[in-house]
Each structure stands twice: as C-alpha cells, then as structure tokens.
Short mmCIF file of the C-alpha atoms (twelve columns), coordinates in Angstrom:
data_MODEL
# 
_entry.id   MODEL 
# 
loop_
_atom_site.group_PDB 
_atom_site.id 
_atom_site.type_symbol 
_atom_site.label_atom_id 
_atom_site.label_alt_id 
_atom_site.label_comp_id 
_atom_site.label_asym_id 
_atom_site.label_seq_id 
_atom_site.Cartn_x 
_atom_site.Cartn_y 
_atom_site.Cartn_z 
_atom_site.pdbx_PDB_model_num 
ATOM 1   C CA . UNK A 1   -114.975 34.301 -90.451  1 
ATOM 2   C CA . UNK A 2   -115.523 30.807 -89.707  1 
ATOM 3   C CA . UNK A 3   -115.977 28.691 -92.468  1 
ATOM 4   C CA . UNK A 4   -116.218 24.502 -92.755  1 
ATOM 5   C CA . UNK A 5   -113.963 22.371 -93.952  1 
ATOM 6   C CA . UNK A 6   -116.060 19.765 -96.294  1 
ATOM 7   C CA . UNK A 7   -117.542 20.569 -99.141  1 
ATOM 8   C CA . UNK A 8   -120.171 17.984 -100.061 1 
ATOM 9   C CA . UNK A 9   -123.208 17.201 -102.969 1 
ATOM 10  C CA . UNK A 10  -127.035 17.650 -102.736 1 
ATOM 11  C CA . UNK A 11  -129.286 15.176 -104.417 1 
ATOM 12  C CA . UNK A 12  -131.134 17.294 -106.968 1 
ATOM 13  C CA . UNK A 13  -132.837 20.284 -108.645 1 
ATOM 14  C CA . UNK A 14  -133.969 21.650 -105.073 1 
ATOM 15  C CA . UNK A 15  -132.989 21.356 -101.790 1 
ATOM 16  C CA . UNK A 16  -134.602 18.454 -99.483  1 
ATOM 17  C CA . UNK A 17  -135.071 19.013 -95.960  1 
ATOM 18  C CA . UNK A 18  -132.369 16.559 -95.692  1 
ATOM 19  C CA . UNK A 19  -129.835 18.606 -97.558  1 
ATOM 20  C CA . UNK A 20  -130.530 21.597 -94.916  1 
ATOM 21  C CA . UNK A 21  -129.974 19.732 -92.196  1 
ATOM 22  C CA . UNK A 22  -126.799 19.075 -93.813  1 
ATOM 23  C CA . UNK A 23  -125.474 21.882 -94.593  1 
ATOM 24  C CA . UNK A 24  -126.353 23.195 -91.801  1 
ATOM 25  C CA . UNK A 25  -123.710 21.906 -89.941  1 
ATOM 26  C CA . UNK A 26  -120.510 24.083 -88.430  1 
ATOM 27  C CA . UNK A 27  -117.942 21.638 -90.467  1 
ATOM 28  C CA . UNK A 28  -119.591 21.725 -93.563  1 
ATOM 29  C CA . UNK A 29  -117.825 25.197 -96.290  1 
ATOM 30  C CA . UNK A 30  -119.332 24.209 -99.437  1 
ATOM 31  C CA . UNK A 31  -121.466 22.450 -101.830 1 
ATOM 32  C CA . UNK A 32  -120.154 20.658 -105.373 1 
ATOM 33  C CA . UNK A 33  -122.861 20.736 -108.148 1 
ATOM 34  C CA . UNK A 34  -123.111 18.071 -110.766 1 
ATOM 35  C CA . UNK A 35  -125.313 17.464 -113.530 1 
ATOM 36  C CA . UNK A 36  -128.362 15.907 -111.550 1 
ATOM 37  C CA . UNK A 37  -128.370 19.529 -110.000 1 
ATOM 38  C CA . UNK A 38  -128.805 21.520 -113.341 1 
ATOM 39  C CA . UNK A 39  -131.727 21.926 -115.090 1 
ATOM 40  C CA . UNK A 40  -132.076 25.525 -116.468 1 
ATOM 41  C CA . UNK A 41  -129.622 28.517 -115.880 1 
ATOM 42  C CA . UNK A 42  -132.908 29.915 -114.202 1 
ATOM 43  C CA . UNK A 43  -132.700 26.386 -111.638 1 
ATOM 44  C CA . UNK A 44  -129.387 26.758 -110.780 1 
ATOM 45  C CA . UNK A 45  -129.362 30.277 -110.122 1 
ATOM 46  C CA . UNK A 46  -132.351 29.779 -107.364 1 
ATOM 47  C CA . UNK A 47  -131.087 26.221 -106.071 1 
ATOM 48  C CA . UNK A 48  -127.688 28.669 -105.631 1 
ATOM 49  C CA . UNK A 49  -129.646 31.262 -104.065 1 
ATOM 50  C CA . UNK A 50  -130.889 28.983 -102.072 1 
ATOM 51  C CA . UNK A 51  -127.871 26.974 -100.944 1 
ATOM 52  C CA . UNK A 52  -126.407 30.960 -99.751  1 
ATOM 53  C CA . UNK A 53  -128.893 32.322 -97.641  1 
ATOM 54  C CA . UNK A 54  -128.700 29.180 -95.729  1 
ATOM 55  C CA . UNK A 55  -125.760 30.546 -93.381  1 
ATOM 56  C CA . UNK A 56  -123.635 33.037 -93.112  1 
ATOM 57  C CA . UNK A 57  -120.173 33.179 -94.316  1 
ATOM 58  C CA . UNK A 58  -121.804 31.778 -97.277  1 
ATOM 59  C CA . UNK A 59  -121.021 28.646 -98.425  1 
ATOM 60  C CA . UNK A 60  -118.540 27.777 -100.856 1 
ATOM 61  C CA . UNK A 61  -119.749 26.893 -104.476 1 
ATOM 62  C CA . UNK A 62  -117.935 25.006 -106.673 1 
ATOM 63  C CA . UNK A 63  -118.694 22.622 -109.932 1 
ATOM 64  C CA . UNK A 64  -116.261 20.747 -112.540 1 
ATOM 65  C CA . UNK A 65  -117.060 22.856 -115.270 1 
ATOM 66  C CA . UNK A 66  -113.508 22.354 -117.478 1 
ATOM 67  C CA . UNK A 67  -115.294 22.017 -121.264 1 
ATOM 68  C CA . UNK A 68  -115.388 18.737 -123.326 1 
ATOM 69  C CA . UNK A 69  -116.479 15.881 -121.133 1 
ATOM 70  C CA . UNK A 70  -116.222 17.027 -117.848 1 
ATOM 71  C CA . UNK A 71  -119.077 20.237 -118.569 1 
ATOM 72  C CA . UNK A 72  -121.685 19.916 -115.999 1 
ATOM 73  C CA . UNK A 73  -124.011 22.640 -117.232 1 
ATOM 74  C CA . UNK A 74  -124.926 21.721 -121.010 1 
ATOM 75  C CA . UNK A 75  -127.752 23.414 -122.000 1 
ATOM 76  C CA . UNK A 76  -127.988 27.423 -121.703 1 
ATOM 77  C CA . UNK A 77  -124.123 27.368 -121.560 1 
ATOM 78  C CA . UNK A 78  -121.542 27.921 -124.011 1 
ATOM 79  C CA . UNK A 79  -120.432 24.549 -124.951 1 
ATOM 80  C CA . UNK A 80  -116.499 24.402 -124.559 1 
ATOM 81  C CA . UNK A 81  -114.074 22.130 -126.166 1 
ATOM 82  C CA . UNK A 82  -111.797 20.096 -124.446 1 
ATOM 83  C CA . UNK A 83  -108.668 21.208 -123.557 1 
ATOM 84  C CA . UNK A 84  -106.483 18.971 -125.919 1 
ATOM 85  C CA . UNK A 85  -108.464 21.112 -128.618 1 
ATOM 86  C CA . UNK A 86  -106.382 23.901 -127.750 1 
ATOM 87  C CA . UNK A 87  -103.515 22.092 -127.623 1 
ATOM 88  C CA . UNK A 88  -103.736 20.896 -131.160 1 
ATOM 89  C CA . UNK A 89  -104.262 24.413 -132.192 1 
ATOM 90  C CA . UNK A 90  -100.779 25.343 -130.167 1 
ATOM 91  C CA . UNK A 91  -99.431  22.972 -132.684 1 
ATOM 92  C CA . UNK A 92  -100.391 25.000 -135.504 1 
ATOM 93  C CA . UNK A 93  -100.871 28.615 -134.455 1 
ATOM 94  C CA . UNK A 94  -99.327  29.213 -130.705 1 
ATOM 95  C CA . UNK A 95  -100.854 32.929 -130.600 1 
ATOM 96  C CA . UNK A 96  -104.088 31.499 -131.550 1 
ATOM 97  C CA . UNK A 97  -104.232 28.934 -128.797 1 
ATOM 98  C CA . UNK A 98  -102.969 31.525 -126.202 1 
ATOM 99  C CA . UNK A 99  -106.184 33.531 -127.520 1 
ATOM 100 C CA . UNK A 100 -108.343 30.576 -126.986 1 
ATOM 101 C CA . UNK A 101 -107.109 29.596 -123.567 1 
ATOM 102 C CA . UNK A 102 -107.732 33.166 -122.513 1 
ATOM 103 C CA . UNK A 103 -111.202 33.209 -123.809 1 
ATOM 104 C CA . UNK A 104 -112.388 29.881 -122.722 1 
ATOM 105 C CA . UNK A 105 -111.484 30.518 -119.054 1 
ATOM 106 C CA . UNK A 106 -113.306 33.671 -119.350 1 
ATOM 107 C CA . UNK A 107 -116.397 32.373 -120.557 1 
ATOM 108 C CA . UNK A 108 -116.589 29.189 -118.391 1 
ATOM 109 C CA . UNK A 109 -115.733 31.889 -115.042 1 
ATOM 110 C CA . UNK A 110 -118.181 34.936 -116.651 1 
ATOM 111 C CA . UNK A 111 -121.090 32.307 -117.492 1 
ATOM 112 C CA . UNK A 112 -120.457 30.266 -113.605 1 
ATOM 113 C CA . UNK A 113 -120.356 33.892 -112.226 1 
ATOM 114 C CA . UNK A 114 -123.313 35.064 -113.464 1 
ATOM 115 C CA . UNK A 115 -125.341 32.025 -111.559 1 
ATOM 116 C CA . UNK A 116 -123.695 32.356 -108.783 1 
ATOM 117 C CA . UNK A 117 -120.878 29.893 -108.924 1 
ATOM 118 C CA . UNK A 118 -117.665 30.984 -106.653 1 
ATOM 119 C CA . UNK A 119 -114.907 28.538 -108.015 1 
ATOM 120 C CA . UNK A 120 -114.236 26.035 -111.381 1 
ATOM 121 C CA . UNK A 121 -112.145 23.134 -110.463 1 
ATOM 122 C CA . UNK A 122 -109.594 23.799 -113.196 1 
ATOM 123 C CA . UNK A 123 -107.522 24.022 -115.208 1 
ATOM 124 C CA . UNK A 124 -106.514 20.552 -115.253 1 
ATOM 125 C CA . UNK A 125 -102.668 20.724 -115.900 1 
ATOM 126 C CA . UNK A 126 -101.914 16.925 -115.998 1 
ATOM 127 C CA . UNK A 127 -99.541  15.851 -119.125 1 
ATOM 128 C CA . UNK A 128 -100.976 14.110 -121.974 1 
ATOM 129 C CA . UNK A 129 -98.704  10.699 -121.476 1 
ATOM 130 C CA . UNK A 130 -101.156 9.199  -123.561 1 
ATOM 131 C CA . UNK A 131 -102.111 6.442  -121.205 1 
ATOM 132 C CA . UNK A 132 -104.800 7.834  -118.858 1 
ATOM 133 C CA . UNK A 133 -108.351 7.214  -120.303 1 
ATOM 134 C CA . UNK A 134 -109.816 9.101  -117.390 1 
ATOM 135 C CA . UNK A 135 -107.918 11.969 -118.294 1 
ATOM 136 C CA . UNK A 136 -106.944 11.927 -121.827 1 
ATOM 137 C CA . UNK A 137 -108.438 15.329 -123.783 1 
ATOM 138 C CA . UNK A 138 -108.919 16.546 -120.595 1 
ATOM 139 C CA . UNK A 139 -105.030 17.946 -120.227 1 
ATOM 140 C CA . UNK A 140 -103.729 20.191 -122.851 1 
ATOM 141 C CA . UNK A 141 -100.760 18.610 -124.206 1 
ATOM 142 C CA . UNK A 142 -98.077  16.471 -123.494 1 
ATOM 143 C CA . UNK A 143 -95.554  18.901 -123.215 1 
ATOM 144 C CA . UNK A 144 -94.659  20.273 -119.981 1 
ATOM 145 C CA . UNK A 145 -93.858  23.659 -121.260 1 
ATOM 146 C CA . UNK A 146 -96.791  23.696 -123.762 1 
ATOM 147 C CA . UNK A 147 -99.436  22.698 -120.297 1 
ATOM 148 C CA . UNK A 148 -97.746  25.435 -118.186 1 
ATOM 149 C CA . UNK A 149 -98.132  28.461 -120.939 1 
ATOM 150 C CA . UNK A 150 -101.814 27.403 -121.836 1 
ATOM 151 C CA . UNK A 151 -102.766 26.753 -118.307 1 
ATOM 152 C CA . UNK A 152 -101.971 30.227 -117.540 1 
ATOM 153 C CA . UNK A 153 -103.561 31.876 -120.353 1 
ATOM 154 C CA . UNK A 154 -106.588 29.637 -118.958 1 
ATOM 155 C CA . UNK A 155 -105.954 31.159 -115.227 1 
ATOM 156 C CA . UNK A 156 -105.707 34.447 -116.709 1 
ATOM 157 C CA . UNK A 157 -109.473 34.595 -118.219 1 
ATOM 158 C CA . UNK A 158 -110.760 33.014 -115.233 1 
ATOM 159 C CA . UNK A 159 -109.301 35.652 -112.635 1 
ATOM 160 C CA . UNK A 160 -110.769 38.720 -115.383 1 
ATOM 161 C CA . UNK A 161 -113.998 36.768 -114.926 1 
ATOM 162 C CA . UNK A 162 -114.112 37.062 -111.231 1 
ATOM 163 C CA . UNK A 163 -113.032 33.750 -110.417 1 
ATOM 164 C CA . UNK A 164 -110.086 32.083 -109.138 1 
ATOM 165 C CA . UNK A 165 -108.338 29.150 -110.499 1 
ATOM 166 C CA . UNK A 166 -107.685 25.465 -109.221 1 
ATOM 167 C CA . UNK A 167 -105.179 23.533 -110.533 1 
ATOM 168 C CA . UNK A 168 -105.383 19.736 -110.440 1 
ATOM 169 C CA . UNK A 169 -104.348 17.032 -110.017 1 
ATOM 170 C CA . UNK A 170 -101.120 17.458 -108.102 1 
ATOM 171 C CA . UNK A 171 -98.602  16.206 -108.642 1 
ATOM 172 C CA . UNK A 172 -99.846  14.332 -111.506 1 
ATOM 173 C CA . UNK A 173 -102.543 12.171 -112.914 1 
ATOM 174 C CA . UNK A 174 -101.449 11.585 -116.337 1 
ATOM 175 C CA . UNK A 175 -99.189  8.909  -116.684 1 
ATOM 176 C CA . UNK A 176 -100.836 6.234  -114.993 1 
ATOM 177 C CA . UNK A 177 -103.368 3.896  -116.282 1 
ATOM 178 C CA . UNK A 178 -105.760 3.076  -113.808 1 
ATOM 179 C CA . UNK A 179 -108.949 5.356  -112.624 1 
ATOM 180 C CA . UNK A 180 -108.867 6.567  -109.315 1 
ATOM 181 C CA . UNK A 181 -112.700 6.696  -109.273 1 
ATOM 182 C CA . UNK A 182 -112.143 3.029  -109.379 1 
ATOM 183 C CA . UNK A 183 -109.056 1.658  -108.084 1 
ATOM 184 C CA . UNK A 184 -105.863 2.866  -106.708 1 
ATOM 185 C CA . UNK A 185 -103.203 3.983  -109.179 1 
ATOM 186 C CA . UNK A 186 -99.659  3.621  -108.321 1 
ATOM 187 C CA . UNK A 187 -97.285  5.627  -110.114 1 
ATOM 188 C CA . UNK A 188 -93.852  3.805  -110.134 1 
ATOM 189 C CA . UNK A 189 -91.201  6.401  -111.509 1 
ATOM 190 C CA . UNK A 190 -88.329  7.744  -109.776 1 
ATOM 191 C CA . UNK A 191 -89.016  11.076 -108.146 1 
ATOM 192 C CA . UNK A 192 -87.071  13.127 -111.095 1 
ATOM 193 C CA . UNK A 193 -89.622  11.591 -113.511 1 
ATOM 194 C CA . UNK A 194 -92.010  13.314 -111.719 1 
ATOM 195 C CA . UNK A 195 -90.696  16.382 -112.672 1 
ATOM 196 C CA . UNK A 196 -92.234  17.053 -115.962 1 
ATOM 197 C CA . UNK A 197 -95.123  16.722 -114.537 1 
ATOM 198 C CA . UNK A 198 -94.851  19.047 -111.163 1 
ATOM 199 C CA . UNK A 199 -93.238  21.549 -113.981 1 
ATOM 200 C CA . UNK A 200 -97.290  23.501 -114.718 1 
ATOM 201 C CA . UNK A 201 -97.252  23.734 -110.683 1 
ATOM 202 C CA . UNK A 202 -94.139  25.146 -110.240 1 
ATOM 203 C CA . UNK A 203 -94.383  27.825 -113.159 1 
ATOM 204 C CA . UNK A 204 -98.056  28.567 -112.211 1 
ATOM 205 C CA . UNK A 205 -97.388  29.241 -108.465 1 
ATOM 206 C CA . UNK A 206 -94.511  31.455 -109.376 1 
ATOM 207 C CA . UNK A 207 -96.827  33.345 -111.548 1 
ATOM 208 C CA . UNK A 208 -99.124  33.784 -108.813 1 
ATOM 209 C CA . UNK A 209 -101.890 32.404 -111.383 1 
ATOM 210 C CA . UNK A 210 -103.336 29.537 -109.039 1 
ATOM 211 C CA . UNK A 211 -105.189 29.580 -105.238 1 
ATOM 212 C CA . UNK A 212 -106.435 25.993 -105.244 1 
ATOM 213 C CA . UNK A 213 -104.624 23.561 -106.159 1 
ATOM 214 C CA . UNK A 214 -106.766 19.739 -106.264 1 
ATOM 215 C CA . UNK A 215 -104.685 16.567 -105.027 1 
ATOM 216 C CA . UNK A 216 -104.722 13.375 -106.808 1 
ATOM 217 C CA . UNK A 217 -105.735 9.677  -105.281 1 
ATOM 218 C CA . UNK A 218 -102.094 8.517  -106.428 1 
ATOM 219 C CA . UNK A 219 -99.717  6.733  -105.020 1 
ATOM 220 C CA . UNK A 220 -96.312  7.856  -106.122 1 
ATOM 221 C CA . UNK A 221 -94.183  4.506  -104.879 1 
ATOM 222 C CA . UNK A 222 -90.422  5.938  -104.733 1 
ATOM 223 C CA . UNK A 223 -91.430  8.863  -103.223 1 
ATOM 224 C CA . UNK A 224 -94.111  7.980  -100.482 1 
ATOM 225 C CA . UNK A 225 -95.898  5.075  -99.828  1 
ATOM 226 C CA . UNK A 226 -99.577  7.376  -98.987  1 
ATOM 227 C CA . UNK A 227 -101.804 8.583  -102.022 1 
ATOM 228 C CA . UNK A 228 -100.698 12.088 -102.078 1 
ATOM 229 C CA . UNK A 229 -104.268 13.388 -101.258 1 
ATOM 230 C CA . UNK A 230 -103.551 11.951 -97.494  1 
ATOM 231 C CA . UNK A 231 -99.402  12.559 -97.867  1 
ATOM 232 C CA . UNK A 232 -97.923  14.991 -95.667  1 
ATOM 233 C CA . UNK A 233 -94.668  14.629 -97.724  1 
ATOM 234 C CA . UNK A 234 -96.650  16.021 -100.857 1 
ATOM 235 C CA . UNK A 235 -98.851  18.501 -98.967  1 
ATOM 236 C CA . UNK A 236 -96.811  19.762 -96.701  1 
ATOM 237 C CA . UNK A 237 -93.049  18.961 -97.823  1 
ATOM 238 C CA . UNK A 238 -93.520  19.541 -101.653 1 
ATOM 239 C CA . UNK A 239 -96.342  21.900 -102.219 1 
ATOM 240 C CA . UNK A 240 -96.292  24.027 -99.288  1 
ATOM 241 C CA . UNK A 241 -92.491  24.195 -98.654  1 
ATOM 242 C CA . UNK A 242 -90.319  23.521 -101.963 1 
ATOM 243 C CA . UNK A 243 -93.020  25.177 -104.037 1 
ATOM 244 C CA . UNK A 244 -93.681  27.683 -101.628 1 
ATOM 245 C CA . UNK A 245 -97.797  27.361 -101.945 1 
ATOM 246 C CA . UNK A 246 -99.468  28.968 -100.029 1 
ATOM 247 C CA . UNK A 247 -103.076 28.939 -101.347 1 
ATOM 248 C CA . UNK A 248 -105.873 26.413 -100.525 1 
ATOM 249 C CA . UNK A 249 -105.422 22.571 -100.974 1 
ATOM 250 C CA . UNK A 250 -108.342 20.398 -102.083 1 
ATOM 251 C CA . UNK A 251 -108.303 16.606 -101.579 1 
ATOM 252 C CA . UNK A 252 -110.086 14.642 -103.894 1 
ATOM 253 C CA . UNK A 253 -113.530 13.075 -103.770 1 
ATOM 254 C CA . UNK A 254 -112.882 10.841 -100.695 1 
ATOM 255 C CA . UNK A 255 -115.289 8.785  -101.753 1 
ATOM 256 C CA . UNK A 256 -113.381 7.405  -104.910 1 
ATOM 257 C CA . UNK A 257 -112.683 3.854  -104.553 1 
ATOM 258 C CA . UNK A 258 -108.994 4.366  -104.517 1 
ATOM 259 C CA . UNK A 259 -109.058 5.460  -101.064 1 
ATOM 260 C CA . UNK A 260 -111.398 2.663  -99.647  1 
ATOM 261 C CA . UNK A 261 -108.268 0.592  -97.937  1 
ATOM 262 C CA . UNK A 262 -108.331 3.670  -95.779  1 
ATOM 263 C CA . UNK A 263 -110.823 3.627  -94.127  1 
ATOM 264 C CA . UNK A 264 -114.634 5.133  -94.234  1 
ATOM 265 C CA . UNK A 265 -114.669 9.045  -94.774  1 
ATOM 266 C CA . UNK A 266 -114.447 9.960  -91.345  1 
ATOM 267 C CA . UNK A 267 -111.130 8.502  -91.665  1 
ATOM 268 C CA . UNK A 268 -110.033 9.371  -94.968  1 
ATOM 269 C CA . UNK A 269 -110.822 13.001 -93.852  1 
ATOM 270 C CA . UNK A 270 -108.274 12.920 -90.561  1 
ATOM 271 C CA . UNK A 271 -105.949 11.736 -93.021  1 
ATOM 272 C CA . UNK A 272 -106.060 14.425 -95.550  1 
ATOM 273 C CA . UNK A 273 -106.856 17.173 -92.844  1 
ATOM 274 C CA . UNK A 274 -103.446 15.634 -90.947  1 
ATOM 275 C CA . UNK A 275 -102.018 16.293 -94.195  1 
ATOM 276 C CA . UNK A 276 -102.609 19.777 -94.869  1 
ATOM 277 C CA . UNK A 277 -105.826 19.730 -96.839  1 
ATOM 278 C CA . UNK A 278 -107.892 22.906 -96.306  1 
ATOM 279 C CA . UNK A 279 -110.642 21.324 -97.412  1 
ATOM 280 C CA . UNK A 280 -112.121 17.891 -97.890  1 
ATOM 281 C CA . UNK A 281 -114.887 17.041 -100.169 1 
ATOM 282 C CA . UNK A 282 -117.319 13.884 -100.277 1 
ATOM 283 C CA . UNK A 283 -119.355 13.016 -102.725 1 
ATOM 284 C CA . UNK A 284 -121.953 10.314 -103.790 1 
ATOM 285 C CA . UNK A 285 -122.260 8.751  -100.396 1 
ATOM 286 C CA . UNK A 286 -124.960 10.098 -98.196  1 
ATOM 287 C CA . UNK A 287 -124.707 8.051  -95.330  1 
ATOM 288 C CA . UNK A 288 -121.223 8.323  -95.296  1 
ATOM 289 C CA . UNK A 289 -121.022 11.693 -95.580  1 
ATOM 290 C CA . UNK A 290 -123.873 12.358 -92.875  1 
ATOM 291 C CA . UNK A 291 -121.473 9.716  -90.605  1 
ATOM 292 C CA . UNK A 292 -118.315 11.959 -91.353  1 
ATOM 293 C CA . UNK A 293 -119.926 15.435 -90.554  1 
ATOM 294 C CA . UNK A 294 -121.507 14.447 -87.546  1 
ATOM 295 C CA . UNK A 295 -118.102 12.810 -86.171  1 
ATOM 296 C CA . UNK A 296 -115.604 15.450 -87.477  1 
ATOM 297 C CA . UNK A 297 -115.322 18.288 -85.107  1 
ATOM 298 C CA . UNK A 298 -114.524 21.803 -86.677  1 
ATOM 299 C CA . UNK A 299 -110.702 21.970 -86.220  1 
ATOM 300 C CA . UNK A 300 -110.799 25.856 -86.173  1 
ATOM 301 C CA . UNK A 301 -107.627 25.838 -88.741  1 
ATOM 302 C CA . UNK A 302 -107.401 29.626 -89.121  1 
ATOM 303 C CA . UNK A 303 -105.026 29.818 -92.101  1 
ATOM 304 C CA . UNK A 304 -107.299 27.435 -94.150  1 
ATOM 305 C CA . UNK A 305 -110.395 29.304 -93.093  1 
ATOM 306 C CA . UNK A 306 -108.538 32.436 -94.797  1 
ATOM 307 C CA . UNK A 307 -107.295 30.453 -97.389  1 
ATOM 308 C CA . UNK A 308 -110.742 29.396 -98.258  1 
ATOM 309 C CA . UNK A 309 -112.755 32.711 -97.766  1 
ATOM 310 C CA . UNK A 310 -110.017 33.858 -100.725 1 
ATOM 311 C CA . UNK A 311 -111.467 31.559 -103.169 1 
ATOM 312 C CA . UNK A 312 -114.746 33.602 -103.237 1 
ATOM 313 C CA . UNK A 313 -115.766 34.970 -106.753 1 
ATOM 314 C CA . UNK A 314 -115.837 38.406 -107.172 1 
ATOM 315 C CA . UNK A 315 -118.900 40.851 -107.708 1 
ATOM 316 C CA . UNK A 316 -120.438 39.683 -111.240 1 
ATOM 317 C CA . UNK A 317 -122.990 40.903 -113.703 1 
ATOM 318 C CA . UNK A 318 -126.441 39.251 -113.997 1 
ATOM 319 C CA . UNK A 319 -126.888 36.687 -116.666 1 
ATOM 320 C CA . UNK A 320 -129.099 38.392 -118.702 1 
ATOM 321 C CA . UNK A 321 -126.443 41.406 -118.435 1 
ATOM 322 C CA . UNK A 322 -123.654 39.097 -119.266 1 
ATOM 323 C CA . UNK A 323 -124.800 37.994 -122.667 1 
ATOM 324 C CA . UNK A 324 -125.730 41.235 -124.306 1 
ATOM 325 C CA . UNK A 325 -122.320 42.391 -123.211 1 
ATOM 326 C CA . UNK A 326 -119.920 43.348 -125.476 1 
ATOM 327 C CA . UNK A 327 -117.396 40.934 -123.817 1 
ATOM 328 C CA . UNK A 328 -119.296 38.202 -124.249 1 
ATOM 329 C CA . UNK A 329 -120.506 38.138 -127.282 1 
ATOM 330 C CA . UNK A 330 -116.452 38.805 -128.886 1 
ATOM 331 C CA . UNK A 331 -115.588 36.012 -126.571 1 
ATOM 332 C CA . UNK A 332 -118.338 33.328 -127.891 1 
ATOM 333 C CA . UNK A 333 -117.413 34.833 -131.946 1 
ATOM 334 C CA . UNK A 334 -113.448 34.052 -131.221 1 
ATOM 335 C CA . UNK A 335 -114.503 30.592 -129.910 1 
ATOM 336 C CA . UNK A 336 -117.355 29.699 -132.473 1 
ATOM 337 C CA . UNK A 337 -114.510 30.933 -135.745 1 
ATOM 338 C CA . UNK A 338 -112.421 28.698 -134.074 1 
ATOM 339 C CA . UNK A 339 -114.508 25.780 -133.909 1 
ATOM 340 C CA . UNK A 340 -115.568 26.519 -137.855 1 
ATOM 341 C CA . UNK A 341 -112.316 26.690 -138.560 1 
ATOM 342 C CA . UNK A 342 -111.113 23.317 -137.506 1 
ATOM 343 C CA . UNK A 343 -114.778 22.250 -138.304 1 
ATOM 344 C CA . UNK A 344 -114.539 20.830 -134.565 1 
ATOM 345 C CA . UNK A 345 -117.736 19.131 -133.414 1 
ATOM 346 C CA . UNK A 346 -118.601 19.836 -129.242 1 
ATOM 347 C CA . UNK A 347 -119.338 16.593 -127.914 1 
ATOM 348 C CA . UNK A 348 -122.837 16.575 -126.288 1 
# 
C-alpha cells in the first residue's frame, strides 16, 4: 500500500535517466504533466506507460486539464471551453448548461482516461469576483449557488468517466488580485465574507461529489495569519472538521513565489505536511525538488496513503475504443452545437 507523498514534474517527451532516479524514490506518489510533456496522444500514452511500470503501487498521474486556458493537451484532444462559457449559457438556458457541465467533465475524464491519466485537477470552483486575472474564465460564475450546481454537474461526468474530481482552490482564489505564481495574495475580508466563497465546498462535500480538494497560496488575514496551503486552521479546523472532509488534500505548487518567505521546499513541505496535506507537489525547480526528496523522510501517514490510493481512475477503454464509441461521439455533437450555437471560438 505504500504510496509517496510528493507529486513532482519531468522535463519532457521521455523520461531522462535523471527523472528515474527521481521517481524512484520511497517519498515520491506522483507525477504532474504539462505541456512540454505532450506531444501526440500516442507520446503521452507511452511516456505514461512508462512513468507506471516504474514501481509498484503505481504512481499517481495527474495534469491541469480544466478547458480554455489551462488545457495542457491541445492537439488530438477535444478542445474545451472555459468554464465561464458555461456559465454564460446558465444565464440563458440553466438545463442547457447543466447538460454541458455534465458532458465536458466527461470528455476531459473519458479522453485523460483513455491515456492513462488517473486524476484532473478540477473543477475549479472559485467565484468570478471579477478581479483575479489569473483566474478569471477559469471559475464558472460569480454566483455562489450558480458555481456549486455547475461544479457538480462537472463532478458528475468526471466520476461516469472513471475519474475522480478535485476541487480547488480552497477556500478561495477569486477575489483577490494578485497571482500566487508570483507574489503572495492576502485576502483581507472578515471571515463571514468568506462564506460565499467556501459555499461550492460545503455543498460539494455534502454531495459526496469531490475526493481532492487543491489549497490555495492565500493568506486570509482575519482568519489566520499562514497561507492556507501551510494553515492547520484551514486544513485541519475548517476542511477536515466543520466541513467534515475527509478526502485527500493537495497543497499547491510549492514552488510558486508566494510561498518563498517560507522557506526552500523542504520547508514549505513540513509546513503543509504539519498541516494536513496528503500530498505535496513541486514543480519547475529541479534542484529544489531533488534537495526536498532526498531530505524528506516518508512519514508513513496511513490515512493519506488510503486517501491517495482512492484517487486512482477506474478501468477505461482504449483510445481508439473511446472515439468510435457511441458516448463519445453524442458527447463531442452536444458540445460542438453548443459552440455553433453561441458561434464561440476555442482559444488555441
């Protein structure tokens, strides 16, 4: 059963002897793919292969794969909208947008099954405040109750596909300003602000529609002075006790610069492990990351190793199966009348 708790990158199409070694490792669980890694449905499915017979339990595969700009594999893939898409179609047609949520979670988890992906890091349920460039189109709507419903219809398509959902970024990214890939946001509303915004989480827990759920690099100033990726009161207090989660917790790419008054990664990990994070994942930082696996020891958390070994997609149909299936092919029609409709354009 035992399974590591960082999830890292690899530098490109194939593995390098360096990325092994890597992986290798007892603390390392899993491997996020990005767009340097994709080449060719054919590529990824063999880099994939690859990456899995490398150990056993398996590691963990996982990609940001949402639809509009944050689509890692373009080309052999069904291009998907972005997410405020179907919220502008809520505005006009609610049963529609229900119908599109359902099918575009589908076909992003059916398509990332089919190569061999186990997990999507999505839905992203952050509001639309309509002052975060970083997340923007990426959330569905500004309405809490609008996020919630559409989110779910997302989480629904996704589990039918074989894969389970991650919700992020808890317990909010939206209203602030600043990009926590670059600096450190600080969110200064009173805690019952907040609640519009922890309002997806809440109804999607209940539900039973998420496993993951993805912190944010925020600090949240009247509530707790620590980015809630490395809070306890947000891990722990919040999420696992008021909300009652109890699925996997992701921190954030430690690497972001937001977290860099904490400390290298080695650091930033104790934090977020100290915190409750299941897993941690690092990104973009080789040397870093090579520092941080080799210093970490394997904590032997139990309930996060079970955690994680539940975020493992399901049995799934070949590619080449997939899109001559009936399925498939009513899912991509729904989607491309849509589009036509609204003569959207897909961003390339």
């Amino acid at each position: 059963m035992s399974r590591g708790f960082i999830m890292l990158d690899v530098e490109g199409l194939e593995l390098t002897s360096a990325d092994r070694s890597l992986l290798l490792s007892q603390n390392v669980g899993g491997v996020i793919l990005f767009s340097r890694n994709y080449e060719s449905p054919e590529q990824i499915f063999n880099l994939i292969n690859e990456i899995r017979l490398l150990k056993s339990p398996s590691l963990l595969i996982a990609v940001d794969h949402e639809g509009g700009r944050v689509q890692r594999f373009r080309d052999g893939f069904t291009q998907i909208p972005s997410m405020r898409y179907i919220g502008h179609l809520y505005d006009q047609n609610q049963i529609a947008a229900f119908e599109l949520a359902f099918f575009t979670g589908w076909i992003i988890g059916a398509e990332l099954r089919a190569v061999g992906v186990d997990l999507c890091f999505g839905p992203c349920v952050d509001l639309d405040w309509g002052s975060s460039a970083i997340i923007g189109d990426r959330s569905f709507h500004r309405d809490k109750k609008v996020v919630e419903q559409l989110s779910y219809k997302f989480t629904r398509g996704l589990k039918k596909a074989g894969m389970q959902a991650v919700a992020k970024h808890f317990p909010g990214h939206g209203f602030v300003v600043n990009d926590s890939h670059e600096q450190l946001p600080i969110d200064r509303r009173d805690f019952s602000d907040l609640l519009d915004d922890i309002y997806p989480y809440e109804g999607l827990i209940r539900k039973g529609a998420i496993s993951a759920v993805m912190m944010s690099h925020i600090v949240y100033e009247q509530t707790d002075l620590m980015p809630a990726s490395i809070s306890e009161y947000w891990i722990n207090d919040h999420l696992r006790q008021q909300l009652k989660f109890d699925g996997t917790v992701f921190c954030d790419d430690l690497s972001m610069k937001a977290l860099s008054a904490y400390g290298n990664l080695s650091k930033r990990a104790r934090l977020a492990l100290k915190a409750g994070c299941d897993m941690v994942i690092m990104c973009n930082d080789r040397e870093g990351t090579q520092e941080a696996v080799k210093l970490l020891q394997n904590n032997h958390n139990y309930p996060s190793m079970l955690r994680l070994a539940r975020l493992r997609g399901k049995k799934s149909i070949s590619r080449e199966q997939l899109l001559v299936s009936e399925d498939w092919i009513a899912a991509t029609n729904h989607l491309n009348d849509y589009l036509q409709q609204s003569n959207f354009e897909l961003s390339g």
